[in-house]
C-alpha positions in Angstrom: -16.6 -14.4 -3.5 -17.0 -11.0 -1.5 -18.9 -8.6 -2.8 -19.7 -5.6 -2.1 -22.6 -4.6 0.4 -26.1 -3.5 -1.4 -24.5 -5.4 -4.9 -26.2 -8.4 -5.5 -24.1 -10.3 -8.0 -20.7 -9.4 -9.9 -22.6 -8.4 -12.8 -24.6 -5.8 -10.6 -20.6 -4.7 -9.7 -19.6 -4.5 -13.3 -22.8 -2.5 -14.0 -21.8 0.0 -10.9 -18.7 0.3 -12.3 -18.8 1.2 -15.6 -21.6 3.7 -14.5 -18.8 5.6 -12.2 -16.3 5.2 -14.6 -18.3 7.3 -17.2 -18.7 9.9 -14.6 -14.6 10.8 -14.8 -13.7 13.8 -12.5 -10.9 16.5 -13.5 -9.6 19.9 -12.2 -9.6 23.1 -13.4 -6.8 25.5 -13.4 -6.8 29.0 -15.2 -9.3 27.1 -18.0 -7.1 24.4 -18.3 -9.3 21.0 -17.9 -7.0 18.3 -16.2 -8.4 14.8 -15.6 -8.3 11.5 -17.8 -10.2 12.3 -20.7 -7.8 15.5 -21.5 -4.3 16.0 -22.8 -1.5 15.0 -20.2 -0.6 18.5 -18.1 3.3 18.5 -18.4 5.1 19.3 -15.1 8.8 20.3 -15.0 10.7 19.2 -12.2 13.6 22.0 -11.6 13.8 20.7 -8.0 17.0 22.2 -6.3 18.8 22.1 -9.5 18.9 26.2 -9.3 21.2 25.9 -6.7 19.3 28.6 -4.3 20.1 31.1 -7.5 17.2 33.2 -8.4 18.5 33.6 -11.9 19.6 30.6 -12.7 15.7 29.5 -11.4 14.1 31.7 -13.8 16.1 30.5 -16.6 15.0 26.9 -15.6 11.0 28.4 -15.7 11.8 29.3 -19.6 13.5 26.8 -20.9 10.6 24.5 -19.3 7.8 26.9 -20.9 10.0 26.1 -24.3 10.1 22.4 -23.7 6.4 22.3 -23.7 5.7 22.3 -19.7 3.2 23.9 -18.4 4.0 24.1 -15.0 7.1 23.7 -12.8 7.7 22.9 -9.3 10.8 23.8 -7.5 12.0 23.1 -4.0 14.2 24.4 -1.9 16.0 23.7 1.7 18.2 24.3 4.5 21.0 21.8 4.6 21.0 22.7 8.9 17.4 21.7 9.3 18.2 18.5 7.6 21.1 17.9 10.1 19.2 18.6 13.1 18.3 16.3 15.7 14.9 15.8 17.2 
């Protein structure tokens, strides 16, 4: 068995462990507490799915919001630097 340096025995590791696990981090955004011991923090994925339309982006963003999300992330690119060779 390995274990690991300055633990004497597995139980010492089991001991070290559920001390850390109590100590759970999270993030904060805008007051919002994200981490395991909250609520799941919904993401929308809208992608490229707005076809490079502004509009059509926005109306992605509130029909998200309505679905529940509380966040999107959208993407966009440039077909030519995808084509490009190094």
């Amino acid at each position: 068995m390995i274990l690991i340096p300055g633990l004497k025995s597995l139980e010492e590791f089991h001991q070290s462990h559920r001390f850390h696990k109590k100590m759970e981090k999270y993030i904060e955004i805008q007051g919002r507490k994200i981490g395991q011991d909250f609520r799941p923090f919904i993401i929308a994925e809208i992608g490229i799915n707005h076809e490079g339309s502004i509009q059509t982006a926005f109306e992605m963003v509130d029909a998200a919001k309505r679905a529940g999300a509380e966040c999107v992330k959208h993407q966009t690119h440039i077909v030519e630097d995808l084509l490009k060779m190094k």
